[in-house]
Residue frames relative to the residue before (quaternion, step in Angstrom):
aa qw qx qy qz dx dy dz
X 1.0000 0.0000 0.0000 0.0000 0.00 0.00 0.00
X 0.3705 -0.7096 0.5653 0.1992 3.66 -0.76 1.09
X 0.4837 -0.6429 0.4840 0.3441 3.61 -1.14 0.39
X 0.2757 0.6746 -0.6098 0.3115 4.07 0.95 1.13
X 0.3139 0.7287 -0.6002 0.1013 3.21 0.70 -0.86
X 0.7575 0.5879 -0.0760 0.2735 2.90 0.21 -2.02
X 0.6378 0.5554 -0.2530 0.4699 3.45 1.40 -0.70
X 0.6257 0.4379 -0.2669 0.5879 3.66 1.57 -0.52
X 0.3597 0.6904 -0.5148 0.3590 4.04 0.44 1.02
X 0.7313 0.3891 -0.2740 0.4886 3.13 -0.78 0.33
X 0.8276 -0.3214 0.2371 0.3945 4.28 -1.28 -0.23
X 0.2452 0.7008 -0.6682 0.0484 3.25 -0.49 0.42
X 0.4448 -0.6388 0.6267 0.0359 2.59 -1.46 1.92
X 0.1200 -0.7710 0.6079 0.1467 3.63 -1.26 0.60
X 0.2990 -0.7526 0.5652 0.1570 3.59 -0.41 1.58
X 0.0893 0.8702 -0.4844 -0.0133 3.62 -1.00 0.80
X 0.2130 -0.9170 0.2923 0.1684 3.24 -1.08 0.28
X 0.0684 -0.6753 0.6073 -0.4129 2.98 0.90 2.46
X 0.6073 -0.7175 0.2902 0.1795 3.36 -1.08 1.60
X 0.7645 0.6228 -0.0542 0.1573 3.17 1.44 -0.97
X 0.4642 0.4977 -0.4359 0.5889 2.47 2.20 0.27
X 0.4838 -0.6222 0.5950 0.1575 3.99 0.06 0.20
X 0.6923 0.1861 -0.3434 0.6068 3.67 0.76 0.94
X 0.4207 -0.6832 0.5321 0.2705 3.55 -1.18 1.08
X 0.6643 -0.5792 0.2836 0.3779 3.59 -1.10 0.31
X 0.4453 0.5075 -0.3519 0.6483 3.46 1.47 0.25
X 0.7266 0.3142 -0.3836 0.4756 3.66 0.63 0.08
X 0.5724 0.5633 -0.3390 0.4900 3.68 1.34 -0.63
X 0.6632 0.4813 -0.2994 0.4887 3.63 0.88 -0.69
X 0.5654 0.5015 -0.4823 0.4429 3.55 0.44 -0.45
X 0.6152 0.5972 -0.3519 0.3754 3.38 0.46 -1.41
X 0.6347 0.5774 -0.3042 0.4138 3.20 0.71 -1.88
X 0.8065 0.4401 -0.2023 0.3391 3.27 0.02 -2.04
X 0.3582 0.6669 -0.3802 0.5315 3.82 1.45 -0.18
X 0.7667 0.3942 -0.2541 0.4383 3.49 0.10 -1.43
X 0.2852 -0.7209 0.5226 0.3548 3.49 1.19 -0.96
X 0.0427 0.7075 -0.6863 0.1629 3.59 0.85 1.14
X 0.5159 -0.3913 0.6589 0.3828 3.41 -2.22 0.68
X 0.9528 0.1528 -0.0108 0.2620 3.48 -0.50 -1.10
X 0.0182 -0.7316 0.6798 0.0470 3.36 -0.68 0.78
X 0.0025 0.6975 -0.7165 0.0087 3.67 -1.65 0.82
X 0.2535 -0.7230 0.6333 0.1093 3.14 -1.47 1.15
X 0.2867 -0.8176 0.4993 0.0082 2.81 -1.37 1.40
X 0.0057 -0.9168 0.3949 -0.0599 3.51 0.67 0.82
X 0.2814 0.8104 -0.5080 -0.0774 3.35 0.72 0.84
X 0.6715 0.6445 -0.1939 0.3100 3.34 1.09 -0.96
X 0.6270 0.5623 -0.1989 0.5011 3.61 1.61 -0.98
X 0.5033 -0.6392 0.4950 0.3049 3.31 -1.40 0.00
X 0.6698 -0.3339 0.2418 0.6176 3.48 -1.56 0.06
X 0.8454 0.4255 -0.2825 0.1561 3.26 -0.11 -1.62
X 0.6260 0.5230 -0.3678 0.4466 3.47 1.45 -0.09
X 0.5012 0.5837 -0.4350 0.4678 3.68 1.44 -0.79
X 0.6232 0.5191 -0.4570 0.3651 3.72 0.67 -1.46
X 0.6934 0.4728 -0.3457 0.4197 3.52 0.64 -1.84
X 0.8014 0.2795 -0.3723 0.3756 3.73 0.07 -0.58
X 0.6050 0.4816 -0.4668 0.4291 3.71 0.77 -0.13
X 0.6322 0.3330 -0.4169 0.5618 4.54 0.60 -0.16
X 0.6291 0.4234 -0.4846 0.4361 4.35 0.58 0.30
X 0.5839 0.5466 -0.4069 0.4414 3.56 1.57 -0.84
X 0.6324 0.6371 -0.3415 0.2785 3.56 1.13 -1.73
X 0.5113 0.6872 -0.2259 0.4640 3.61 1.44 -1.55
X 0.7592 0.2946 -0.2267 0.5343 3.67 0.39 -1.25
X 0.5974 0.5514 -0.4588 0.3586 3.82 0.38 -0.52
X 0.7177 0.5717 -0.1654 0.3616 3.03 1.02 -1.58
X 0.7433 0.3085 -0.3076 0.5076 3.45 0.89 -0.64
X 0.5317 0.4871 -0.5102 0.4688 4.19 1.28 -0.23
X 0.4776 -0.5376 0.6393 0.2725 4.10 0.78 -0.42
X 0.7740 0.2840 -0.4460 0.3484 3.46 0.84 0.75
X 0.7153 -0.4926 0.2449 0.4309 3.61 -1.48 0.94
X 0.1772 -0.7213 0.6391 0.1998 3.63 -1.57 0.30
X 0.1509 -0.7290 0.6677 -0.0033 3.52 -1.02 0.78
X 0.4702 -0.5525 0.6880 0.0180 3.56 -1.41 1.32
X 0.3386 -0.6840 0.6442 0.0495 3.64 -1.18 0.82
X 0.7980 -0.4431 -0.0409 0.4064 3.66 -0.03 1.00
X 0.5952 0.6000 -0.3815 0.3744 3.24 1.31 0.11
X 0.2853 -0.6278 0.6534 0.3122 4.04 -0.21 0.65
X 0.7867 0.3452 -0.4306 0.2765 3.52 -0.37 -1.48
X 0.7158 0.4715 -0.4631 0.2256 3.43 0.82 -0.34
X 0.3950 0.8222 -0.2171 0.3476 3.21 1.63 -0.72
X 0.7327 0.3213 -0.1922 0.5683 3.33 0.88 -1.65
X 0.6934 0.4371 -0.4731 0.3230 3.54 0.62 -0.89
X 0.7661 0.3572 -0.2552 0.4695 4.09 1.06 -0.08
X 0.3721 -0.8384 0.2571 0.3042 3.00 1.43 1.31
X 0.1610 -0.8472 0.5062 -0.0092 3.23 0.35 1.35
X 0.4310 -0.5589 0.5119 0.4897 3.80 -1.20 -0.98
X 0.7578 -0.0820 0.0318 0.6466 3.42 1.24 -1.12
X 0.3778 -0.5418 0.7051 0.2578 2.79 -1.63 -0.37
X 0.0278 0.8343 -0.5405 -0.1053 3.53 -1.46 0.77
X 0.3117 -0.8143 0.4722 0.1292 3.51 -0.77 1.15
X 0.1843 -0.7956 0.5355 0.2152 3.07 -1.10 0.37
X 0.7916 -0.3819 0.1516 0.4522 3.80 -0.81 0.08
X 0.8559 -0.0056 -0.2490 0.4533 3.33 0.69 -0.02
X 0.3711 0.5387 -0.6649 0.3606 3.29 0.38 1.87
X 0.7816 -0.2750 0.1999 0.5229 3.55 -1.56 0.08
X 0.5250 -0.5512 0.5799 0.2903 3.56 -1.47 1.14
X 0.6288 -0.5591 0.4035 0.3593 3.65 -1.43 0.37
X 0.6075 0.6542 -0.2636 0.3655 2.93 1.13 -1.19
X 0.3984 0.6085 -0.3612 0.5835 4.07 1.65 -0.41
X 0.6699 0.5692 -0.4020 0.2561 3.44 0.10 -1.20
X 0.1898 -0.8295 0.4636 0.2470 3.93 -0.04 0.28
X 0.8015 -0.5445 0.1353 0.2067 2.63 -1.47 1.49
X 0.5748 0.6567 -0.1818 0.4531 3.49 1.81 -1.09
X 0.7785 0.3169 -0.0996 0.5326 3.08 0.91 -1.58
X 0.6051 0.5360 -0.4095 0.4228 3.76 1.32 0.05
X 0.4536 0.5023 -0.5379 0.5026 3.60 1.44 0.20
X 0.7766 0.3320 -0.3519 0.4036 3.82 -0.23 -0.79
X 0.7416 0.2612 -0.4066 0.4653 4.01 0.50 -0.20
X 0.4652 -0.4639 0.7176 0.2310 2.89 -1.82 0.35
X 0.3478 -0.6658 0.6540 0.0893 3.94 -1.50 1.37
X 0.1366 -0.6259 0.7659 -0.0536 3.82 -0.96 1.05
X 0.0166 0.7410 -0.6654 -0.0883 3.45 -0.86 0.69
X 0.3466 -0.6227 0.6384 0.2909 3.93 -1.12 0.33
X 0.0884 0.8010 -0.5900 -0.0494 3.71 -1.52 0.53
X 0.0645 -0.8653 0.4752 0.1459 3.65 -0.53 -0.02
X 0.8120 0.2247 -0.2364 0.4840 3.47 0.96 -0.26
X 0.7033 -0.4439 0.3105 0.4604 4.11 -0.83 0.13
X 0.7318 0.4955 -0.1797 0.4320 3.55 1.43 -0.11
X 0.5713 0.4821 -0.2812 0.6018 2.98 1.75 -0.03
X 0.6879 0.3674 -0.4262 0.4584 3.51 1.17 -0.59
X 0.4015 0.6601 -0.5360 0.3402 3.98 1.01 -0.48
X 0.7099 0.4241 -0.2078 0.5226 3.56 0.47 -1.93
X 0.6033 0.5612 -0.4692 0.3175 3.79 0.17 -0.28
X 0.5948 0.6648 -0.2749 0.3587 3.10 1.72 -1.58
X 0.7099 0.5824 -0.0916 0.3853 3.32 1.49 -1.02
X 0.7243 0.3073 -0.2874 0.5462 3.29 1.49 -0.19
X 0.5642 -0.6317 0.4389 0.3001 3.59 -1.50 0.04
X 0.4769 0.6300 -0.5997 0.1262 2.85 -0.21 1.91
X 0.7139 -0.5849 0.1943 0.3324 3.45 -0.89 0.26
X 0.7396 -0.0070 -0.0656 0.6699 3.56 1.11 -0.56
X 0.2058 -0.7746 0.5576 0.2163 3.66 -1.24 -0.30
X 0.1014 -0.8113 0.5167 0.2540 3.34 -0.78 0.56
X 0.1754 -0.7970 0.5621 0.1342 3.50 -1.26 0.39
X 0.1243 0.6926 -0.6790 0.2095 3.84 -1.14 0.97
X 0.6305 -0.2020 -0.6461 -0.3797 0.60 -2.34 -0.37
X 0.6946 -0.5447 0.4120 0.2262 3.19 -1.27 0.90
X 0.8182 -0.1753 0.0565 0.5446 3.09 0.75 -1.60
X 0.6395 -0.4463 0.2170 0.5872 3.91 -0.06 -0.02
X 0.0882 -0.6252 0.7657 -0.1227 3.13 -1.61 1.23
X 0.3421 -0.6416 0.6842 -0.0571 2.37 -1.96 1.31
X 0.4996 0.6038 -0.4578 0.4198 3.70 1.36 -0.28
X 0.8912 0.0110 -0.0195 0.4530 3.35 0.40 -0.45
X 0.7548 -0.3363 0.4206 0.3744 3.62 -1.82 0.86
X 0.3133 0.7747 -0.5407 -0.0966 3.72 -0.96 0.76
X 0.2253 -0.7206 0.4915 0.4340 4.02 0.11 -0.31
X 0.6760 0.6179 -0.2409 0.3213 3.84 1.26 -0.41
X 0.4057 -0.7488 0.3961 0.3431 3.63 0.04 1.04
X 0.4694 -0.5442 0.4962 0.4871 4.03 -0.79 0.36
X 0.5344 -0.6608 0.5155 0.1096 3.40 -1.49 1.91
X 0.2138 -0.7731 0.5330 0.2695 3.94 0.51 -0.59
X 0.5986 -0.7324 0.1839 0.2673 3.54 -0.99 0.27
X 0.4219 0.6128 -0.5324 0.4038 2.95 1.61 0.87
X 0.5488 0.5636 -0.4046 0.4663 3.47 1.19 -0.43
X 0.6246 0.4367 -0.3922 0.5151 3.89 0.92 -1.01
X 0.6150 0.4823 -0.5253 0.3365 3.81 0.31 -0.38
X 0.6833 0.3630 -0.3030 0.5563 3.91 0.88 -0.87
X 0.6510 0.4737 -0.4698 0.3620 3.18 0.35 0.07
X 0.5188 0.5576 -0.4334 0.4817 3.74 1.28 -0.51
X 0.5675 0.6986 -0.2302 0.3701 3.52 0.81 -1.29
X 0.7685 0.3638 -0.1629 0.5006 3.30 0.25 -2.08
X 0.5855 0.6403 -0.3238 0.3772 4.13 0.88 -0.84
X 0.5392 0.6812 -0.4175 0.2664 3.28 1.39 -1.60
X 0.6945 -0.2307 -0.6406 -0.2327 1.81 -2.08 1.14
X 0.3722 0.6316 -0.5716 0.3685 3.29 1.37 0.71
X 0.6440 -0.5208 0.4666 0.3103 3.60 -1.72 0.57
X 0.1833 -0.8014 0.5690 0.0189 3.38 -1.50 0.88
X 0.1693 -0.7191 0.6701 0.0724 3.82 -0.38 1.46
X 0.4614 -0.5855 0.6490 0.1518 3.11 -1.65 0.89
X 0.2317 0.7875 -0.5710 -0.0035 3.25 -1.69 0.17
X 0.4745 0.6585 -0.4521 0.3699 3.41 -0.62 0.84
X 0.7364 0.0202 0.0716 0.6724 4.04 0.08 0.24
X 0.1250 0.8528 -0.5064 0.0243 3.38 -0.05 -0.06
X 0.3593 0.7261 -0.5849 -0.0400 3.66 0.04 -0.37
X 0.6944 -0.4088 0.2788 0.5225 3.81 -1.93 -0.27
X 0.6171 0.5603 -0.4597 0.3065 3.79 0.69 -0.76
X 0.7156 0.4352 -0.3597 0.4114 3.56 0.73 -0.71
X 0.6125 0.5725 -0.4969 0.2239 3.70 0.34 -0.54
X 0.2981 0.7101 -0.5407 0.3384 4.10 0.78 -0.38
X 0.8380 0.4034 -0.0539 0.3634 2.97 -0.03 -2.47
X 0.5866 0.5949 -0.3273 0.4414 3.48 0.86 -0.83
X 0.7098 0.4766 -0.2425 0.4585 3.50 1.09 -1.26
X 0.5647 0.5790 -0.3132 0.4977 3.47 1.81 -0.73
X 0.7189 0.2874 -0.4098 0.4823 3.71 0.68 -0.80
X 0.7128 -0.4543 0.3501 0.4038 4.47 0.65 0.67
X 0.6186 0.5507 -0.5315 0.1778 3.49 0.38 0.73
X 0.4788 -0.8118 0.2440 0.2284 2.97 -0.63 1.18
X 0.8386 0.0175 -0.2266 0.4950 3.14 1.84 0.43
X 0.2159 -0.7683 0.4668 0.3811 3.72 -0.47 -0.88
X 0.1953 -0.7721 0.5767 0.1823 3.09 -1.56 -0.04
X 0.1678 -0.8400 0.5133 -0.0528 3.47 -0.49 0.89
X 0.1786 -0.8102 0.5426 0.1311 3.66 -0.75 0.93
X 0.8274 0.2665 -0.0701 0.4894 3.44 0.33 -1.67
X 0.3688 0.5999 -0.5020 0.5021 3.77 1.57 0.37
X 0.7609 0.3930 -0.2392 0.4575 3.51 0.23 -0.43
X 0.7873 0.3956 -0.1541 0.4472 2.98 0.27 -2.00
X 0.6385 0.5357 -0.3400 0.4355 4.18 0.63 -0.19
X 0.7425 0.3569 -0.3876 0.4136 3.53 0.75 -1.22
X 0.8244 -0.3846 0.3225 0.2614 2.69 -2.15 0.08
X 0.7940 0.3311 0.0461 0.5077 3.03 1.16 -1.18
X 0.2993 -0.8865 0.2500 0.2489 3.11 1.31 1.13
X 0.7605 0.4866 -0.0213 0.4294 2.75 1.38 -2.38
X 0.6422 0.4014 -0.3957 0.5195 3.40 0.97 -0.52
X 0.5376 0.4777 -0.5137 0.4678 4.03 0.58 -0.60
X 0.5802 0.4108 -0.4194 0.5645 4.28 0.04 -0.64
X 0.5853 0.6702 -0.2528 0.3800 3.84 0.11 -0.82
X 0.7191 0.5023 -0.0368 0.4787 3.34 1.19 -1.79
X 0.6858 0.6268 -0.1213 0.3493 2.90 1.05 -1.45
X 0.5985 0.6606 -0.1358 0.4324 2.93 1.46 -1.60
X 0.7905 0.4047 -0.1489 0.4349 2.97 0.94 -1.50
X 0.6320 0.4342 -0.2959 0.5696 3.55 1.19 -0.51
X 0.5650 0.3511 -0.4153 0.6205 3.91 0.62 0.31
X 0.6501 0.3225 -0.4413 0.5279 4.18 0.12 0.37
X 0.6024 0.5339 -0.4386 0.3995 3.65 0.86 -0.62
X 0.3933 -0.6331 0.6339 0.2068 3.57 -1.57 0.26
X 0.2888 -0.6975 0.5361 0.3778 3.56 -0.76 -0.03
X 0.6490 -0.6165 0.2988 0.3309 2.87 -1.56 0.98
């Protein structure tokens, strides 16, 4: 594990490209990168290579000049080939351990998990943070995994340790406080962003209600 970990704390917005939010992920990222989110990740499930490539070097451009991290949805080769920061995988894309050795110096490794057995084995490979959900039900995305609640996210902060752990799954602003109270070191959020009206000021919110403490 590389000592980025730490560099993936804090929001990450996931920019996708599911019709229903009415803004391509080059339009979700702007917003984002406006707010000055730490993280931005492209989700590309639906597009091809050559459009992921085209939207993942316009996303890289905007990350780079807001000063926040980019992250690649399971594909490395795309990742490296739009000099991303990382790449993140989820359970059934290529194991980290695939990732060559060359191209595992320049990315940071996100790994996706959902049950106490995925985060054990996570402990075991080389990646830098892990996320775990979904937290609470979500409709942004395809899951087979019922929503874990936050006694499960507390052992899951635990069982990750001592790499960082982003939440995900239902998200909204009211929950992030507590979430930050039971130690995660970050969240992720799709249709919080990518739905509201006000893209940039929802990311904006967020921010501020993940730095806040509860009362």
């Amino acid at each position: 594990m590389s000592a980025s970990g730490d560099a993936y704390r804090g929001l990450h917005v996931l920019v996708d490209d599911d019709p229903r939010w009415g803004r391509d992920p080059v339009e979700q990222a702007r917003a984002a990168c406006r707010a000055r989110v730490p993280v931005v990740q492209l989700r590309a499930k639906r597009a091809g290579d050559r459009v992921a490539l085209a939207w993942a070097r316009e996303i890289r451009a905007l990350t780079r000049a807001a000063g926040s991290r980019f992250v690649v949805n399971d594909r490395f080769d795309l990742a490296l080939l739009a000099d991303a920061d990382a790449v993140h995988l989820g359970q059934d894309d290529l194991s980290p351990s695939a990732i060559p050795r060359a191209v595992r110096a320049r990315l940071a490794v996100g790994r996706s998990t959902h049950t106490p057995e995925q985060l054990a084995a996570a402990r075991d490979e080389d990646v830098d943070y892990v996320a775990y959900g979904p937290v609470f039900g979500t409709r942004s995305k395809d899951s087979p995994f019922a929503a874990r609640g936050l006694e499960a996210l507390a052992d899951a902060v635990r069982l990750a340790a001592p790499r960082p752990l982003v939440a995900i799954g239902g998200l909204e602003r009211d929950h992030l406080p507590l979430l930050r109270a039971l130690g995660v070191a970050g969240v992720a959020v799709i249709s919080a962003v990518a739905a509201a009206p006000e893209p940039e000021q929802a990311a904006a919110a967020l921010i501020d209600a993940f730095d806040a403490r509860p009362a």
